[in-house]
Backbone bond lengths (Angstrom), bond angles and torsions (degrees), N, CA, C in turn:
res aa  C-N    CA-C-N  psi(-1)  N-CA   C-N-CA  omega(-1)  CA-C   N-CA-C  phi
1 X - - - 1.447 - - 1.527 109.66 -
2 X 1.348 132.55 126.34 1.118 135.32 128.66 1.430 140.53 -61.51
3 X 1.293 128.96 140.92 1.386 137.85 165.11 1.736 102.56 -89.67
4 X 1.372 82.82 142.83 1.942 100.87 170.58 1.014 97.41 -163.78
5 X 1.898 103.09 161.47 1.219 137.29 -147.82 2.002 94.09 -121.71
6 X 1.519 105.33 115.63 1.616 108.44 -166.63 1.644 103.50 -144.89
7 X 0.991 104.78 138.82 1.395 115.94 -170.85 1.824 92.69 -92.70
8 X 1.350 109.57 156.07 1.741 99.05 174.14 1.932 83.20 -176.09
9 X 1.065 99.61 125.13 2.074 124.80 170.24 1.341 114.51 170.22
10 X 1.276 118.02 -151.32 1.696 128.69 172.35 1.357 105.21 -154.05
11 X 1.167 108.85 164.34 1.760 135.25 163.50 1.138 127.69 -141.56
12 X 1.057 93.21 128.71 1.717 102.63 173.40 1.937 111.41 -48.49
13 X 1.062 142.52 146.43 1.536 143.58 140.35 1.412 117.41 -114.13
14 X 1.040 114.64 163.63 1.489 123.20 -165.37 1.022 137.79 -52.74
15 X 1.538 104.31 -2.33 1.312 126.15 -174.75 1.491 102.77 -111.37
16 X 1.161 129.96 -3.99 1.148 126.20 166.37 1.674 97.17 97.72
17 X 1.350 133.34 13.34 1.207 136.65 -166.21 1.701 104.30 -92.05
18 X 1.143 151.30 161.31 1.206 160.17 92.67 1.519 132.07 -7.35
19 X 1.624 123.66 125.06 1.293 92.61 -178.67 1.636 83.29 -163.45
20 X 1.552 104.37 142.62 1.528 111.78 -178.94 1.490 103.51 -42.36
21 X 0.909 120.89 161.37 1.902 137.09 162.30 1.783 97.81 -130.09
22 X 0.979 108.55 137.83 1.826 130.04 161.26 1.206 102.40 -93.71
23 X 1.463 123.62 111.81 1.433 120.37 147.17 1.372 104.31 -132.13
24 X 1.405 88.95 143.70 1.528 110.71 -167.08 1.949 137.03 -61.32
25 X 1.192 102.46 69.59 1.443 118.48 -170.48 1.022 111.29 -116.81
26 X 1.778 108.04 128.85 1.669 134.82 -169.42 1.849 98.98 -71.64
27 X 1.438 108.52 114.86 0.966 123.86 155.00 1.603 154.86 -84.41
28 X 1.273 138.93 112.64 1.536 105.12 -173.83 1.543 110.78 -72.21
29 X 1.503 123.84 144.79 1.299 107.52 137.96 1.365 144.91 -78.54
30 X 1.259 121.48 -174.68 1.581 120.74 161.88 2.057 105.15 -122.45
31 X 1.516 90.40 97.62 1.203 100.19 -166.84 1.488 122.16 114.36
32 X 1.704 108.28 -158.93 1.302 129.39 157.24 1.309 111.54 -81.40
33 X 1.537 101.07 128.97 1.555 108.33 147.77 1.369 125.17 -63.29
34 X 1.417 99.56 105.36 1.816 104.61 -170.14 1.817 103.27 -115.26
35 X 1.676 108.91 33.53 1.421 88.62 -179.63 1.945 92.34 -82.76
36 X 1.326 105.41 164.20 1.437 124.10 177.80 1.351 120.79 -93.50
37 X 1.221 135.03 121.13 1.338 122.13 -165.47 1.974 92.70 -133.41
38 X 1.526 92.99 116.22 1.459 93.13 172.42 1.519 135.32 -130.69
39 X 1.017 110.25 120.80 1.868 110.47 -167.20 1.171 113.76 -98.82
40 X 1.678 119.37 101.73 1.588 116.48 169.17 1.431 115.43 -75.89
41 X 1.230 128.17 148.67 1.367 123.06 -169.56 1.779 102.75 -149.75
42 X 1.760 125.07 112.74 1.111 137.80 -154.53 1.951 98.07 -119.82
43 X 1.174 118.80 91.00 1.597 114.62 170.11 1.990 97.79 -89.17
44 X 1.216 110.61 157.78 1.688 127.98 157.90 1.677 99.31 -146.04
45 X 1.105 77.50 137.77 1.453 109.03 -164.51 2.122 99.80 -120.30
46 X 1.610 110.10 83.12 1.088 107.85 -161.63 1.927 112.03 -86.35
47 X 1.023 134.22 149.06 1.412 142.92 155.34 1.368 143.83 -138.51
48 X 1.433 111.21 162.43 1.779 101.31 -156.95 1.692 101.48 -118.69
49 X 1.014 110.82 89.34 1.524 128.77 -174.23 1.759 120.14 -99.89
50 X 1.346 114.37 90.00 1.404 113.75 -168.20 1.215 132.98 -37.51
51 X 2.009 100.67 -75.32 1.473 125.62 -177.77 1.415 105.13 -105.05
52 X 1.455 85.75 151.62 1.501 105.22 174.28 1.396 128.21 -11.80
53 X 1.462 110.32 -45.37 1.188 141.09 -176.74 1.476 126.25 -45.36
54 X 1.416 84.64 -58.85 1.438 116.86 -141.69 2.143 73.32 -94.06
55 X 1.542 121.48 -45.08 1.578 110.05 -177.34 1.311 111.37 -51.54
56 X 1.415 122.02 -53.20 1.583 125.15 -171.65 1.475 100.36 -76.11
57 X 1.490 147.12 -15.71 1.282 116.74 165.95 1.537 110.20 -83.61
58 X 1.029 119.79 -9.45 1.657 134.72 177.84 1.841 106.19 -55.14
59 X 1.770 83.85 -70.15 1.601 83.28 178.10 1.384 115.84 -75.07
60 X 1.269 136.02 -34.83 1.444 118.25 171.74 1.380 110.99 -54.91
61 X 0.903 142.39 -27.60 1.759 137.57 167.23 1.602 102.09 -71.33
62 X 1.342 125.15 -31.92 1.710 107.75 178.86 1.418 90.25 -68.28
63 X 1.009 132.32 -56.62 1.343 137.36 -172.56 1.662 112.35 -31.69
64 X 0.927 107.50 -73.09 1.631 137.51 -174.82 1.715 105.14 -52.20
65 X 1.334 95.48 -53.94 1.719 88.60 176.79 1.231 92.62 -102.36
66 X 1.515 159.03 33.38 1.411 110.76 139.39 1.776 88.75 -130.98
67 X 1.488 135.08 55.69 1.527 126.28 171.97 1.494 102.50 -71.72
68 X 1.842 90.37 173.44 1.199 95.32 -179.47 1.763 126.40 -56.59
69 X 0.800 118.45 -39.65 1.247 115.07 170.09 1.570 122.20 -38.03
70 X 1.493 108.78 -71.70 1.361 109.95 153.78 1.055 137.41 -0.29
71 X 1.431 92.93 -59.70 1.788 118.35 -163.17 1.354 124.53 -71.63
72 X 1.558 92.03 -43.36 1.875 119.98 164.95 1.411 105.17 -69.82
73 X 1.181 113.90 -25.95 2.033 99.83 173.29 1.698 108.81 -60.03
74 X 1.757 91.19 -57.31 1.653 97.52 -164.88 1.846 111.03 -71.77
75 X 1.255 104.79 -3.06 1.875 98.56 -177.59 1.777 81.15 -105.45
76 X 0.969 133.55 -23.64 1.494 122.07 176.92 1.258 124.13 -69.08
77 X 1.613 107.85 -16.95 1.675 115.68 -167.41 1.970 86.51 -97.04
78 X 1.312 116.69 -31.50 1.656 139.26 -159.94 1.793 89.81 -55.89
79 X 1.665 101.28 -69.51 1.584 98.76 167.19 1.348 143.87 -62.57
80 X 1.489 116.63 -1.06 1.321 133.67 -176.19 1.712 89.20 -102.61
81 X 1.229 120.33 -50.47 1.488 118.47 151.95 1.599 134.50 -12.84
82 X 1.166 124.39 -71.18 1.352 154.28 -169.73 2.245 101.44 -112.89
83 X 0.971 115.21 21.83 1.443 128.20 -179.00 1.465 116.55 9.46
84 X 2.324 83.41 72.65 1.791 82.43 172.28 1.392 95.61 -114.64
85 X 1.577 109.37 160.53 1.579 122.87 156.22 1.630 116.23 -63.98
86 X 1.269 106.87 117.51 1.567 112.86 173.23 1.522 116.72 -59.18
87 X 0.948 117.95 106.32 2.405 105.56 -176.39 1.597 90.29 -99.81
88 X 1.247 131.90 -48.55 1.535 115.30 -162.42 1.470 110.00 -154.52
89 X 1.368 112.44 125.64 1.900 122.19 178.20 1.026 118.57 -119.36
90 X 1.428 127.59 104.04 1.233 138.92 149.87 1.499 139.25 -94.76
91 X 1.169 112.91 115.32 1.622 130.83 -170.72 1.247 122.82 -114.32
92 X 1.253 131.99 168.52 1.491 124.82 -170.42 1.653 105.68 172.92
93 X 1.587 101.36 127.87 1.600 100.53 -164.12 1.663 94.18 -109.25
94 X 1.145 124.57 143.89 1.618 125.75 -165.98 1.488 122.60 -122.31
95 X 1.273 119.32 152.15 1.491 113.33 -159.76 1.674 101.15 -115.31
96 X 1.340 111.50 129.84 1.055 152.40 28.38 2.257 114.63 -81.07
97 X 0.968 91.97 -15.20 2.111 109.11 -147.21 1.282 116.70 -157.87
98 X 1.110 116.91 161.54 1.444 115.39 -166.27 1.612 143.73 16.83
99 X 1.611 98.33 163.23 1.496 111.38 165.57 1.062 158.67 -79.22
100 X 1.266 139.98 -169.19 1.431 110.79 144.24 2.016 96.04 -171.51
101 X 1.458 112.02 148.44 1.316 115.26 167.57 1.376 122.12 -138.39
102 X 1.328 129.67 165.21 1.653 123.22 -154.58 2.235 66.05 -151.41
103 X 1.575 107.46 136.42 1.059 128.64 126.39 1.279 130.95 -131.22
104 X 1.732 106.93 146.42 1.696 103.22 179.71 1.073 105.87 -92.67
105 X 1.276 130.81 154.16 1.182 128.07 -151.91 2.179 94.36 -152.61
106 X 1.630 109.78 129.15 1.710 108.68 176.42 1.711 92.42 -121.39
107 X 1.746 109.40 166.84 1.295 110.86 -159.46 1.730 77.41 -108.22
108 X 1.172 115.59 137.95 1.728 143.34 -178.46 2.042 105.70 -75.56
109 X 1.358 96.66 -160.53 1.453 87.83 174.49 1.393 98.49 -82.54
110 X 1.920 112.90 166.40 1.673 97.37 165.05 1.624 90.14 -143.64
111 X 1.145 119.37 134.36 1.437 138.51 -178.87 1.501 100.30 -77.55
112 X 1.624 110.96 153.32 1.560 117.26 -175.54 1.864 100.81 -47.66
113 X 1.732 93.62 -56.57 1.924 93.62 -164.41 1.572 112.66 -59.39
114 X 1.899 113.56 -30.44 1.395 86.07 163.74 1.344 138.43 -88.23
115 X 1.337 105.91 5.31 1.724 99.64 168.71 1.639 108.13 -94.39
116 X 1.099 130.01 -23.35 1.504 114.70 150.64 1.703 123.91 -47.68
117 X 1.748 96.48 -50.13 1.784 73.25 -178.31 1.064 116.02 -80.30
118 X 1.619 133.04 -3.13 1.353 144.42 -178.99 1.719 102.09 -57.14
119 X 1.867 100.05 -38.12 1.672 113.81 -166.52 1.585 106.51 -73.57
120 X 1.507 110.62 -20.61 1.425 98.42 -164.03 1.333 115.49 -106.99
121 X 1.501 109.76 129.96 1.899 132.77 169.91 1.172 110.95 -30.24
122 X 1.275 106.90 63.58 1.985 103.73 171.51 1.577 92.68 -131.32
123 X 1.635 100.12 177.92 1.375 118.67 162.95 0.955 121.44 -68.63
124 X 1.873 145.88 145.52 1.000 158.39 77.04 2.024 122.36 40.97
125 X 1.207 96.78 144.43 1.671 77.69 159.79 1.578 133.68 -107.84
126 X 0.952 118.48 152.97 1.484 114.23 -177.43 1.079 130.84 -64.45
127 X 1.133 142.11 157.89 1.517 131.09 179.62 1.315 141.32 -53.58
128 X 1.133 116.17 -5.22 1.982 134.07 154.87 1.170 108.24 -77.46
129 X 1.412 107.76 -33.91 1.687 107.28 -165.67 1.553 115.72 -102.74
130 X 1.329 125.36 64.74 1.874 110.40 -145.00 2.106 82.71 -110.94
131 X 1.089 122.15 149.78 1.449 131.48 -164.06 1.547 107.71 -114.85
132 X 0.970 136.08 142.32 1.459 125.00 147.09 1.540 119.20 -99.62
133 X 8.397 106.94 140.99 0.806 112.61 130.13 2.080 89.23 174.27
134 X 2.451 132.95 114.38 1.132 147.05 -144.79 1.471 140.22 -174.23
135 X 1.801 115.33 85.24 1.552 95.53 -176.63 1.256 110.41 -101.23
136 X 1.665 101.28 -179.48 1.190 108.93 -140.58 1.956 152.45 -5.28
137 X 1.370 93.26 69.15 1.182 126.07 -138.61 2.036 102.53 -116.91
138 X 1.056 118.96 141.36 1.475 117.01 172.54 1.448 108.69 -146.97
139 X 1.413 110.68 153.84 1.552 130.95 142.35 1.546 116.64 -105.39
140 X 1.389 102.67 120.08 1.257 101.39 156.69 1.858 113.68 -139.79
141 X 1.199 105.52 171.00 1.998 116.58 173.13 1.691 112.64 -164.84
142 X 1.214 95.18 138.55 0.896 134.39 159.37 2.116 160.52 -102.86
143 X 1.196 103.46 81.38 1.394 115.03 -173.71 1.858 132.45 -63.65
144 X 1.160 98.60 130.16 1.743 121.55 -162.48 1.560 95.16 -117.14
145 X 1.701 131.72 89.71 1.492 112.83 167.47 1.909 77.92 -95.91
146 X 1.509 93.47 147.23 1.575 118.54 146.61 1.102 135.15 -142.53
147 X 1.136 118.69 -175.47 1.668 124.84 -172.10 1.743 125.15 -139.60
148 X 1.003 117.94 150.69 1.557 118.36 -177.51 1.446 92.05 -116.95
149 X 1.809 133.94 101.21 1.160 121.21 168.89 1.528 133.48 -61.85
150 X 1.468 108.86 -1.53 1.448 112.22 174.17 1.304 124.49 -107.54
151 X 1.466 126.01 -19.34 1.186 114.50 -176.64 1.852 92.25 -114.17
152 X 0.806 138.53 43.36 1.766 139.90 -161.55 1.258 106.82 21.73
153 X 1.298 137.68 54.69 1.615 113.83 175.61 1.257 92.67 -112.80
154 X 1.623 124.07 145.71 1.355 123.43 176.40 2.161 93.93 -128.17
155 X 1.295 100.64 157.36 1.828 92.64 176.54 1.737 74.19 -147.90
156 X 1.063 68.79 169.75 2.348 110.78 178.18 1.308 82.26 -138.92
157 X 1.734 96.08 120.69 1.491 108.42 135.28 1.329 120.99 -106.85
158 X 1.587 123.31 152.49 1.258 123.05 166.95 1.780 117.65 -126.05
159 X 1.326 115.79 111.37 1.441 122.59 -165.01 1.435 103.64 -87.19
160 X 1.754 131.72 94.34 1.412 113.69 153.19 1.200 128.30 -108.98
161 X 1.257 117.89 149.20 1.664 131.19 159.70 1.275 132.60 -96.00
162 X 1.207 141.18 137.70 0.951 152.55 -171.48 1.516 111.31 -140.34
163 X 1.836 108.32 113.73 1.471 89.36 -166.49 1.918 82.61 -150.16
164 X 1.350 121.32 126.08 0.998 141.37 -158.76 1.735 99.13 -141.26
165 X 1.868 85.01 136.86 1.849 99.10 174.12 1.799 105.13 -115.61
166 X 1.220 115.01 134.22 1.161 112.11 171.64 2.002 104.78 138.23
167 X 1.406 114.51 -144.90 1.272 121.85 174.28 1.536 119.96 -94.39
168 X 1.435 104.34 -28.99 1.781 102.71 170.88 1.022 110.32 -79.15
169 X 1.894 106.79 152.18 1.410 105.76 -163.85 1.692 80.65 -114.50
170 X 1.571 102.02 177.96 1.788 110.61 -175.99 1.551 98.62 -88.62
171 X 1.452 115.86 -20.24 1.208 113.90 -153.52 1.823 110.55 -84.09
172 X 1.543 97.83 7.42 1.635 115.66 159.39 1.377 115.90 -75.57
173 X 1.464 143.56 -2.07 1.302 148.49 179.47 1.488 98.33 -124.81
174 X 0.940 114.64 -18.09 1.972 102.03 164.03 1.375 144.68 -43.50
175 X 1.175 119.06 -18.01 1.481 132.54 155.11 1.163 106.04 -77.38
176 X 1.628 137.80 -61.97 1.458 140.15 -149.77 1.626 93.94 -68.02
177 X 1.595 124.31 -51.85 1.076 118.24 167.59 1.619 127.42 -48.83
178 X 1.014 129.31 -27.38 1.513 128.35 -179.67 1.762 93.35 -76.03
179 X 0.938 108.28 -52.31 1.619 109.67 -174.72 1.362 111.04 -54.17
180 X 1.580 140.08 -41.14 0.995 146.79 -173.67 1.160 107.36 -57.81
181 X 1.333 129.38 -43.11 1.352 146.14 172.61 1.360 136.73 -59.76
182 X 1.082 162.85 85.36 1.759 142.43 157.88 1.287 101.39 -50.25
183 X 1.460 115.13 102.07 1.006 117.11 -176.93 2.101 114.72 -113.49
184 X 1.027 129.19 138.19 1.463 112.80 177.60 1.483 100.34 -79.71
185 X 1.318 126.56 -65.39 1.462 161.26 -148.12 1.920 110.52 -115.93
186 X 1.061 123.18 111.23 1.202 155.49 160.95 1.362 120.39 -80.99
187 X 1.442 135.80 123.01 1.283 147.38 147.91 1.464 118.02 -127.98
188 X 1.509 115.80 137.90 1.378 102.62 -179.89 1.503 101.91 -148.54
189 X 1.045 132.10 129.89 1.794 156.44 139.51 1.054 118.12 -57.12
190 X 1.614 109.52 113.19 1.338 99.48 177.99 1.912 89.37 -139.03
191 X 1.605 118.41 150.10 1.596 111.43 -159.72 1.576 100.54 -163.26
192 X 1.343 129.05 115.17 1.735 106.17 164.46 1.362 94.50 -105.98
193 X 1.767 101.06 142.98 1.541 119.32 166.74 1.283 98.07 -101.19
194 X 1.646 107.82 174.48 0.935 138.23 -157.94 1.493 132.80 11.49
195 X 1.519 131.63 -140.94 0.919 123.43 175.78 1.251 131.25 -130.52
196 X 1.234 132.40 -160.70 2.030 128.45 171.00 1.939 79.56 -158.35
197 X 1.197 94.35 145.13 1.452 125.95 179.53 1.996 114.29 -107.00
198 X 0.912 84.40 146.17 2.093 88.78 -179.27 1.566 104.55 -100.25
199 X 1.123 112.40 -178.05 1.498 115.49 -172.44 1.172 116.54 -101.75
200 X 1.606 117.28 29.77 1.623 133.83 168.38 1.651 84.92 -121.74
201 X 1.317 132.23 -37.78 1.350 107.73 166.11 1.843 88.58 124.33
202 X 0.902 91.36 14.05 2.412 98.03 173.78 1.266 89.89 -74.91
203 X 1.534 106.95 133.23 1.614 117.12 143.53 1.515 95.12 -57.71
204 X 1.605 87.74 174.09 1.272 117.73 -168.77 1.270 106.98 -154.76
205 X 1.779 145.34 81.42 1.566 130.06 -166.55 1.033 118.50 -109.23
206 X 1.575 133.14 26.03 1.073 150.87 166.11 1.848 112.80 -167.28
207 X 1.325 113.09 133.86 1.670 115.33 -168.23 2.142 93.25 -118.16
208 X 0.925 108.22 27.22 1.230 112.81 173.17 1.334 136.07 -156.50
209 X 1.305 146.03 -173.24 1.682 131.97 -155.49 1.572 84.14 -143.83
210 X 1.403 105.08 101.86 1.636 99.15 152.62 1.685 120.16 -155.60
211 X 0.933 112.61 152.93 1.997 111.75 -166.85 1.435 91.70 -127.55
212 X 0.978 138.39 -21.09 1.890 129.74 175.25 1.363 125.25 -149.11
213 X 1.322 110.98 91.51 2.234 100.76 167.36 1.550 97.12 -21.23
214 X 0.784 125.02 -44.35 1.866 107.07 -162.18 2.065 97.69 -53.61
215 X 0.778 116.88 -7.19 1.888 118.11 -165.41 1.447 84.44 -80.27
216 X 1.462 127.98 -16.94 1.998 127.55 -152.83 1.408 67.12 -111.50
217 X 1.380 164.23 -81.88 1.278 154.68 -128.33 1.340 108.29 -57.09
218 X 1.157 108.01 117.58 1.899 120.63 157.79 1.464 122.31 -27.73
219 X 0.949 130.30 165.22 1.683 123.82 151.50 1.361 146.13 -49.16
220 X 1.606 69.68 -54.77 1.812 103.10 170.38 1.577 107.57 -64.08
221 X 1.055 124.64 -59.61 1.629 129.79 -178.51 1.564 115.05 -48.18
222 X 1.315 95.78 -50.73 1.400 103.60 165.19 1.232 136.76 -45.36
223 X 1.645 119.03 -47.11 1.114 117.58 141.32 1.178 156.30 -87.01
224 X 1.617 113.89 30.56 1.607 125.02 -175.58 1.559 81.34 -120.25
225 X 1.512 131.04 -41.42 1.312 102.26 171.15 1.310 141.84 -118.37
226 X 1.417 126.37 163.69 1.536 130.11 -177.32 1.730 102.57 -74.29
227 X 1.346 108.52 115.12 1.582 122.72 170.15 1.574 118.50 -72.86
228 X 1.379 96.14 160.54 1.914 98.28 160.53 1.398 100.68 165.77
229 X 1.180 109.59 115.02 1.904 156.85 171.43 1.760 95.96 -68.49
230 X 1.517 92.79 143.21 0.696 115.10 -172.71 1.806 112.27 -160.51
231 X 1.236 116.53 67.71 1.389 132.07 -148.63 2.002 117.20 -97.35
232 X 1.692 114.32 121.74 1.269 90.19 177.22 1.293 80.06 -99.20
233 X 1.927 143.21 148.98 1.174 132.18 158.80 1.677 107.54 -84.69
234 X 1.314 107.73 -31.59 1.253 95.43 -177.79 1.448 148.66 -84.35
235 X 1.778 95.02 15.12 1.501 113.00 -153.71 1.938 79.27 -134.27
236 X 1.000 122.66 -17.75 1.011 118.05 173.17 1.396 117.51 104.35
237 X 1.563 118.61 -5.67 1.646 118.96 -167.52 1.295 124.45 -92.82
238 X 1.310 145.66 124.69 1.308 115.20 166.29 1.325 99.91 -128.81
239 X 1.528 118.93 156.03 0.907 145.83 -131.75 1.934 109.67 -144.47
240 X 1.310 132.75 79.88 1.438 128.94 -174.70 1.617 90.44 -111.89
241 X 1.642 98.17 162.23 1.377 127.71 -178.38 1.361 109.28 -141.69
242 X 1.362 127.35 151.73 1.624 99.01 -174.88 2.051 77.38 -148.74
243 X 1.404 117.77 -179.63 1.200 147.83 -161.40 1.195 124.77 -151.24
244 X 1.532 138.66 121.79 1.163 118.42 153.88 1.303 150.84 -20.52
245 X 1.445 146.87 137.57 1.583 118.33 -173.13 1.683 94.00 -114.77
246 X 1.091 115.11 -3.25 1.525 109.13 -161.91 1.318 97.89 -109.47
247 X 1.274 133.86 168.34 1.549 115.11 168.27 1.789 84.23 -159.61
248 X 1.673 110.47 135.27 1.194 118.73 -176.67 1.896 96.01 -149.14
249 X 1.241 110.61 123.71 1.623 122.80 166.02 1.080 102.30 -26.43
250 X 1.648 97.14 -81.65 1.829 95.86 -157.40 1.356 120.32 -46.16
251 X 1.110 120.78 -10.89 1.928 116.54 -142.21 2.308 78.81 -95.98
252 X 1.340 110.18 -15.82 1.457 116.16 -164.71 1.445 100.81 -108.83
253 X 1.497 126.21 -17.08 1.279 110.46 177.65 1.900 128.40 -92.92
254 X 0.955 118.73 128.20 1.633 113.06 -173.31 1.287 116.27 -110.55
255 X 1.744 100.96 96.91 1.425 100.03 151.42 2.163 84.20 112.39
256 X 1.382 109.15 20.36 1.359 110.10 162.81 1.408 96.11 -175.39
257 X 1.809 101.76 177.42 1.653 98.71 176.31 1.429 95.31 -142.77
258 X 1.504 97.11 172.24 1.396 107.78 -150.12 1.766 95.74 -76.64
259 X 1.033 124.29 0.16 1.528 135.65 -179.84 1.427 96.37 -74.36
260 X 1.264 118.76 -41.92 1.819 115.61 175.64 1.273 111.77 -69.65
261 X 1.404 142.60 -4.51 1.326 150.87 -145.09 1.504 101.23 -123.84
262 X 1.790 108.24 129.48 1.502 92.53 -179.84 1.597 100.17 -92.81
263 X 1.417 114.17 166.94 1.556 110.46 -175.05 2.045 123.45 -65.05
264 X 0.930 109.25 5.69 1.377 110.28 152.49 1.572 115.66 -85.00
265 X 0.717 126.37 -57.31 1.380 143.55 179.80 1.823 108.41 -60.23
266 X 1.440 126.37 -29.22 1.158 121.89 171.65 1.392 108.92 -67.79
267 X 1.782 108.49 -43.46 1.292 123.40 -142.82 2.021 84.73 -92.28
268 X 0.993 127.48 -3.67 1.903 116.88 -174.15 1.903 86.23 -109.19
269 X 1.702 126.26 -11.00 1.280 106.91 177.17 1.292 108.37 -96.16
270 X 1.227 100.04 -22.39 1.993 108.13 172.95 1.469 111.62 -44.84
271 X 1.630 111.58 -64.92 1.255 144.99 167.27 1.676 106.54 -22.32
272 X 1.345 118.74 -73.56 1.383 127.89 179.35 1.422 103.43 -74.57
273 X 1.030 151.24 -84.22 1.445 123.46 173.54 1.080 133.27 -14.67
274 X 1.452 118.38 -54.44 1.760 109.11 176.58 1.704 117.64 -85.22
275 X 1.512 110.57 -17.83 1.244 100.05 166.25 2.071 105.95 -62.49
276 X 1.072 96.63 -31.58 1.831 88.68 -178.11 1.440 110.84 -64.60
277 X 0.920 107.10 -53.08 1.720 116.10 -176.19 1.333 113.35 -49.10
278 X 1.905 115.85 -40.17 1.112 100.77 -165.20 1.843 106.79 -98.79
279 X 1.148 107.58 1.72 1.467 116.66 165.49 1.194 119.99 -51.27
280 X 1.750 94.17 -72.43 1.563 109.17 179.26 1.258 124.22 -65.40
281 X 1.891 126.86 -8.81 1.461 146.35 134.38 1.449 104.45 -15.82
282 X 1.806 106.98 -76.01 1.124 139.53 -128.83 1.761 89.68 -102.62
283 X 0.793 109.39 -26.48 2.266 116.48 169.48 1.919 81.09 78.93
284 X 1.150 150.00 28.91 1.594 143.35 -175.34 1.245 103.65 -164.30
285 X 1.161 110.38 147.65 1.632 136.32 178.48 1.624 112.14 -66.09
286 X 1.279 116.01 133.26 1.834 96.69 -170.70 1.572 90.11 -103.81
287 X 1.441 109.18 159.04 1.712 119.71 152.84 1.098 117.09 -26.70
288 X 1.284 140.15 133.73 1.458 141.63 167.55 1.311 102.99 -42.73
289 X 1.189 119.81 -82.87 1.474 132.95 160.20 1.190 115.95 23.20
290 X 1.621 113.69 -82.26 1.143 136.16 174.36 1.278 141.35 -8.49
291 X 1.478 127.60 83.17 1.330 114.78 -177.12 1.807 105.81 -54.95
292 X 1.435 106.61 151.50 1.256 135.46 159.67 1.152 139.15 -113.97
């Protein structure tokens, strides 16, 4: 038997509608807690790379700083994160570009206080600060750098999942992961399936209280980027994207600076950069037209 922490009432809303409430009461189960809790998490990492040159030293540096090796550090620190046992890692770096890694991951012992703080809407720790529990359960990601040879824009994507059975949620390594990253562009999935049953025999389709990933966001994150929710409450998903707020040339140009650039030429690379950024924001292609 496991114990978990489950919210269960109603409330009225303004519409006169009904709607579950979570309040926080220790439950027995019957069994394992087998609800599924899974966090997709999408960084692009965009750049403005002219010549030939300057693209292939671009991607050999996505390469270089994020190979497989790499990759298995930061999903290795991810499960020491969220306190799973590592059972099996497989990685593989690919030719022409990118990576990719698969860990299996089982849930360890978990004491009452850490599955409470496991339950509660806070931040994560950052990547200096990483701490040392999942069955049948994995991390894996996967990296996409590309390129547009005509207009210089090059992006890195990096695809992770995080999908854990039991009382820890993934969304305890969600800060350390943003940090791992230089990221421009943020997307994140977060969803529990199915259910866990009590020992009167109640579903149970969520063992925790939450209305926004932004509650897992840092301070700091919070304010370098522009947010936006996108919430089903009743299906259980929510769904944030976040944006840069600052926007500076140099930090986007590889392998020159915008000091070499005369101001037409800064101002038509400005142009194509943020139309990219705010596309892949926006998941759709904007009007030419379109200021950005």
């Amino acid at each position: 038997m496991h114990n978990s922490r489950f919210l269960e009432g109603n409330r009225t809303t303004g519409d006169g509608r009904h709607q579950a409430l979570v309040d926080y009461t220790r439950i027995r189960l019957h069994g394992f807690n087998n609800l599924t809790k899974s966090l997709s998490f999408n960084i692009y990492d965009v750049c403005y790379a002219k010549t030939e040159a300057q693209r292939r030293a671009y991607i050999e540096y996505i390469d270089e700083e994020y190979n497989a090796e790499r990759l298995t550090e930061i999903l290795t620190n991810v499960a020491e994160i969220i306190g799973a046992n590592v059972l099996n890692v497989a990685r593989q770096d690919y030719d022409p570009q990118g990576a990719s890694v698969t860990i299996l991951i089982s849930e360890g012992p978990v004491s009452p206080e850490e599955a409470e703080e496991s339950a509660e809407a806070r931040p994560g720790p950052l990547p200096d600060d990483v701490v040392a529990h999942l069955d049948k359960s994995h991390i894996t990601v996967h990296t996409y750098p590309e390129m547009h040879p005509d207009k210089g824009v090059s992006t890195f994507r990096a695809d992770i999942d995080v999908s854990t059975c039991g009382v820890i949620s993934p969304l305890t390594a969600l800060n350390y992961l943003i940090h791992s990253f230089d990221s421009d562009i943020v997307t994140m999935d977060y969803r529990v399936r199915g259910f866990t049953r009590d020992v009167e025999g109640h579903k149970h389709f969520i063992d925790h209280e939450i209305n926004s990933i932004q509650n897992y966001l840092s301070d700091d994150t919070k304010e370098r980027y522009q947010t936006l929710d996108v919430n089903v409450y009743q299906e259980n998903i929510f769904h944030t994207k976040m944006i840069l707020r600052e926007f500076d040339l140099d930090n986007y140009l590889f392998g020159e600076s915008s000091a070499d650039l005369d101001r037409e030429e800064a101002q038509s690379i400005r142009r194509h950069l943020r139309r990219e950024m705010m596309e892949i924001f926006a998941g759709r292609n904007l009007p030419a037209n379109q200021e950005v």
